[in-house]
C-alpha positions in Angstrom: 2.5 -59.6 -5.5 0.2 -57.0 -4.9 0.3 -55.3 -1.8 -1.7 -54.9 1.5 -3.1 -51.3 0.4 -4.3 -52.7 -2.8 -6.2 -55.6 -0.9 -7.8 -53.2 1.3 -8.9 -51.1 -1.8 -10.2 -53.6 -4.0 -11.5 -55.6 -0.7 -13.1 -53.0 1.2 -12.4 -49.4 0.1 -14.2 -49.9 -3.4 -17.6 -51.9 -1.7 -17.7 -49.0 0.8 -17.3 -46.4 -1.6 -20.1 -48.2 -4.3 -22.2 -48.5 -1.1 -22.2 -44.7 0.1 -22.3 -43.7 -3.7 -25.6 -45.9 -4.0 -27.5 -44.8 -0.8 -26.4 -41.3 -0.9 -27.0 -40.7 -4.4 -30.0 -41.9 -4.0 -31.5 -40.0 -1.2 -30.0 -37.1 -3.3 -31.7 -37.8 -6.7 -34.7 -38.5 -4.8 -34.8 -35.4 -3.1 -34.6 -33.3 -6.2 -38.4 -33.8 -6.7 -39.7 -32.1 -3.5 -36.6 -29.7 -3.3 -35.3 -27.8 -6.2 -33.0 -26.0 -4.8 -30.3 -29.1 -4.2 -29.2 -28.0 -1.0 -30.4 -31.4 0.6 -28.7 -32.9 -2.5 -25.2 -30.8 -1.0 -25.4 -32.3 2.2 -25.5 -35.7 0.4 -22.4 -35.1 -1.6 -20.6 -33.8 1.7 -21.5 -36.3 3.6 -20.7 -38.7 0.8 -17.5 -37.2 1.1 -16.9 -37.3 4.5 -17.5 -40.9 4.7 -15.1 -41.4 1.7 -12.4 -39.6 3.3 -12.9 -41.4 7.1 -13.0 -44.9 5.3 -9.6 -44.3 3.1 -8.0 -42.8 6.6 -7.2 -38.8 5.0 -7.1 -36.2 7.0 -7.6 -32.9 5.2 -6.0 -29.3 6.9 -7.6 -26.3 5.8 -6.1 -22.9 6.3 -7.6 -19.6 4.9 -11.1 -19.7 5.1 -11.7 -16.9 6.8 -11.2 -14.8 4.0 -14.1 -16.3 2.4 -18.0 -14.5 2.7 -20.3 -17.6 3.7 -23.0 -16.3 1.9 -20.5 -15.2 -0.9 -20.7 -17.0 -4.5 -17.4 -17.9 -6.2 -16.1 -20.2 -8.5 -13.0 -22.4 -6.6 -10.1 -23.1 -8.5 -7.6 -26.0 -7.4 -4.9 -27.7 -9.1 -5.7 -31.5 -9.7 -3.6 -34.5 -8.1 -6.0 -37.3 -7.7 -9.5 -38.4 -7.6 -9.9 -37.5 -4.3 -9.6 -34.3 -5.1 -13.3 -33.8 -5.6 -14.5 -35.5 -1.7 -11.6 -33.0 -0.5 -13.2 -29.6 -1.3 -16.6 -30.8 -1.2 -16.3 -32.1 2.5 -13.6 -29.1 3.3 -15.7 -25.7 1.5 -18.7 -24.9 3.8 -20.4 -23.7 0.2 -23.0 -24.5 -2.0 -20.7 -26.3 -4.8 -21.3 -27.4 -8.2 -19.4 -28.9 -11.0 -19.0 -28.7 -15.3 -18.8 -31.8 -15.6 -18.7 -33.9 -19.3 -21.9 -34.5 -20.5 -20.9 -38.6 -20.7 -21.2 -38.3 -16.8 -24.4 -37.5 -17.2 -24.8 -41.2 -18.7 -23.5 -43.4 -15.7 -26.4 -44.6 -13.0 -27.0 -42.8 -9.7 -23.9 -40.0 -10.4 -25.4 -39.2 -13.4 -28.7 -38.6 -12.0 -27.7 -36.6 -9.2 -25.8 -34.1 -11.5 -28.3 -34.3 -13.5 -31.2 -33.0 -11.2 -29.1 -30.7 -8.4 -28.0 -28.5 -10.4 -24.9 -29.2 -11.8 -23.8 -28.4 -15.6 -22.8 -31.2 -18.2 -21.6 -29.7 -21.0 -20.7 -31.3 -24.4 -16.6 -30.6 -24.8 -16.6 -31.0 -28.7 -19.5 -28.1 -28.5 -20.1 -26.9 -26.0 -23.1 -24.2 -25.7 -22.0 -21.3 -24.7 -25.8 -19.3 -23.9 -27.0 -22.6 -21.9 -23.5 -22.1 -19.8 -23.6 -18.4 -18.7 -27.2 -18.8 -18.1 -26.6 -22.0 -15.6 -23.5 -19.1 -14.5 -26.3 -16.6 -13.6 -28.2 -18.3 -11.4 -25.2 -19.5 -9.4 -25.4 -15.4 -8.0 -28.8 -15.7 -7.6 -29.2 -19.1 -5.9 -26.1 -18.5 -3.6 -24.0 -21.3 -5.4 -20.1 -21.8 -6.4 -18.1 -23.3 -8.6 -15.5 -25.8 -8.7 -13.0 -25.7 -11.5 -10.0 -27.7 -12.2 -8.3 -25.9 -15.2 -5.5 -27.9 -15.8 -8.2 -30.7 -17.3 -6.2 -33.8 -15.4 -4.4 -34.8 -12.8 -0.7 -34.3 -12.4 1.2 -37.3 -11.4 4.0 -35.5 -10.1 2.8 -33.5 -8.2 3.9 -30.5 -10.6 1.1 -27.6 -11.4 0.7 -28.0 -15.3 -0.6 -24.8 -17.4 -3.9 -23.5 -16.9 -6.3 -23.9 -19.6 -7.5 -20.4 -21.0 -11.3 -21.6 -21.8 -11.7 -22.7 -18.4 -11.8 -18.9 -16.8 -13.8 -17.7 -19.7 -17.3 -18.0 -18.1 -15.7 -16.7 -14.7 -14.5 -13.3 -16.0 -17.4 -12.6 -18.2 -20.0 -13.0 -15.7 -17.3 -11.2 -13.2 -17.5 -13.8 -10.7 -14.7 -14.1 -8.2 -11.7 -16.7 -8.5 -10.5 -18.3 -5.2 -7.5 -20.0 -6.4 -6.9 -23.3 -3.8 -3.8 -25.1 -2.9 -4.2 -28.8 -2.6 -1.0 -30.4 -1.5 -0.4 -34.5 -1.3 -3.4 -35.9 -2.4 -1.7 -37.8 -5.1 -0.2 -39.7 -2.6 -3.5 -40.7 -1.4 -4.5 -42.7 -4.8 -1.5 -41.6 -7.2 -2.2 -41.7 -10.9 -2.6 -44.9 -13.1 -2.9 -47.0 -9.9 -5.9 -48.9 -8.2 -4.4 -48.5 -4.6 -5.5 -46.0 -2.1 -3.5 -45.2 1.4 -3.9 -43.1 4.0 -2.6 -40.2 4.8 -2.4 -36.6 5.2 -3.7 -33.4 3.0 -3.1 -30.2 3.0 -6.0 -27.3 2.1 -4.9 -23.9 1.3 -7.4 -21.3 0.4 -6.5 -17.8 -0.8 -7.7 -14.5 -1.0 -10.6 -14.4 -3.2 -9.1 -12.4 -7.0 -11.5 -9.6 -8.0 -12.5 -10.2 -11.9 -14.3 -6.5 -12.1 -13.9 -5.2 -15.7 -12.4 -8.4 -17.2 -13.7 -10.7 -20.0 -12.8 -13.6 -22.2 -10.0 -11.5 -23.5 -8.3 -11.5 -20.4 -8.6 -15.1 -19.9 -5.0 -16.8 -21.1 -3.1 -13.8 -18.7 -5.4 -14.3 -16.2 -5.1 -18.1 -16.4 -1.6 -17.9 -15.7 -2.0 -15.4 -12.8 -4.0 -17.5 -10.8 -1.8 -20.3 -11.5 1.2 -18.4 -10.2 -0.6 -18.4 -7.0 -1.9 -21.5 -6.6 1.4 -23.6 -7.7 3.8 -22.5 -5.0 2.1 -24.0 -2.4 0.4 -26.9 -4.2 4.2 -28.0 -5.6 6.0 -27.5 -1.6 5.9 -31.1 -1.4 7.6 -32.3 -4.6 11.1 -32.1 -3.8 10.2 -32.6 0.4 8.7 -36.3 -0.5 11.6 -37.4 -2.3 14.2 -35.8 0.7 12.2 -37.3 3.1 11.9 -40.8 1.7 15.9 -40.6 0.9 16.7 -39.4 4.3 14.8 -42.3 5.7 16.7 -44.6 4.2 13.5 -46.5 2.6 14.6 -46.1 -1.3 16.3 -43.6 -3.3 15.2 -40.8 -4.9 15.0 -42.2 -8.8 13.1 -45.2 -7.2 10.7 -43.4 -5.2 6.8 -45.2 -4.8 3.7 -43.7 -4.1 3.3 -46.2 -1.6 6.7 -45.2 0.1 6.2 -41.7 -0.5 3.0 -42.0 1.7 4.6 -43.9 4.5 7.1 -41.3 4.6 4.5 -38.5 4.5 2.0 -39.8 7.1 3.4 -38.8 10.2 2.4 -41.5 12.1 -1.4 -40.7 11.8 -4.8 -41.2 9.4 -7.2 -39.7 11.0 -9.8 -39.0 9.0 -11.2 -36.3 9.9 -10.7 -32.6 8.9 -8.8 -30.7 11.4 
């Protein structure tokens, strides 16, 4: 029998979330014809966000952002656990973000139209043009935006960092942007892999010190790939083998038979609040 997290999300969680994506997206697509610049667009998507995250009951904490310029451009690079991961760093990165996204998004109503028109890139995987790209890339500097990046190209169900895909840093180091890897830890716990249940819970935010690409290209990439990558999985992987000792320890199932849905009552520390702290 299915349980009472995957009644609330097929209930109530996925109505909200269609509802916000409608009105929001809306507002944002319609925006894009008096305001080109996609900044109200933004603030839809972060507020979007925001909702998402206060509905499901996640509270995201976010350490090292004072390393960051506000007005500074850079192209964010996170390790991938979940679909949430997206909500996460938009409501959590006070920046001007924007997303490659596959061109088939491009297809689907409202979300397509809003990448579409603020300023987003779709770009065809099985050819992807590479003039069009670093020309969208150059007027991320100019127009103050940033980028997010997930270069291991899907979500780890584990919660295990998997290798960094070379390509991915390719338009980063030859446009000598900078790379500020990011640490997302337990959001797979949230809405783990392969599943339509979502719970609440807690999730962890770390943003590092931003990695100067001066004088590096495309040739640099698959080294560079895995430097940032050294970075980045430490912290993202410090719940891994914690989850499984905590859900042991409580006595709730053993480690070989360990569920997301355990895993998350184990996790939660007796709060979902769902508001970054």
């Amino acid at each position: 029998m299915p349980s009472l997290y995957w009644f609330r999300t097929v209930l109530f969680l996925i109505p909200a979330i269609a509802l916000y994506t409608l009105v929001f997206g809306a507002m944002s697509v319609a925006s894009s014809f008096v305001e080109k610049s996609g900044y109200f667009a933004h603030w839809c998507a972060r507020t979007w966000s925001r909702w998402i995250l206060a509905t499901t009951g996640v509270r995201v904490d976010v350490s090292g952002l004072e390393q960051l310029d506000p007005q500074g451009t850079y192209v964010f690079v996170a390790n991938h656990q979940s679909f949430y991961d997206i909500p996460i760093l938009f409501w959590s990165l006070p920046h001007q973000l924007r997303i490659i996204a596959k061109e088939s998004l491009g297809r689907f109503p409202v979300i397509g139209w809003h990448l579409q028109r603020t300023g987003h890139m779709l770009v065809d995987r099985s050819k992807p043009d590479r003039a069009k790209i670093f020309a969208w890339a150059g007027r991320l500097t100019t127009n103050g935006l940033s980028l997010i990046l997930f270069p291991e190209g899907t979500r780890s169900r584990d919660g295990r960092v998997g290798k960094f895909k070379a390509g991915t840093f390719f338009l980063a180091l030859d446009a000598n942007l900078r790379v500020v890897p990011l640490s997302i830890v337990g959001s797979r716990h949230v809405m783990p892999k392969g599943q339509l249940t979502t719970y609440p819970g807690r999730v962890k935010l770390v943003v590092h010190p931003p990695v100067d690409t001066t004088g590096m290209s495309s040739r640099d990439a698959r080294a560079f790939a895995e430097r940032v990558r050294q970075i980045i999985a430490p912290i993202a992987e410090s719940d891994v083998e914690t989850a499984r000792r905590d859900v042991s320890d409580a006595g709730l199932v053993a480690p070989a038979e360990e569920t997301p849905a355990r895993l998350a009552e184990a996790g939660r520390d007796g709060r979902s609040s769902a508001w970054r702290g």
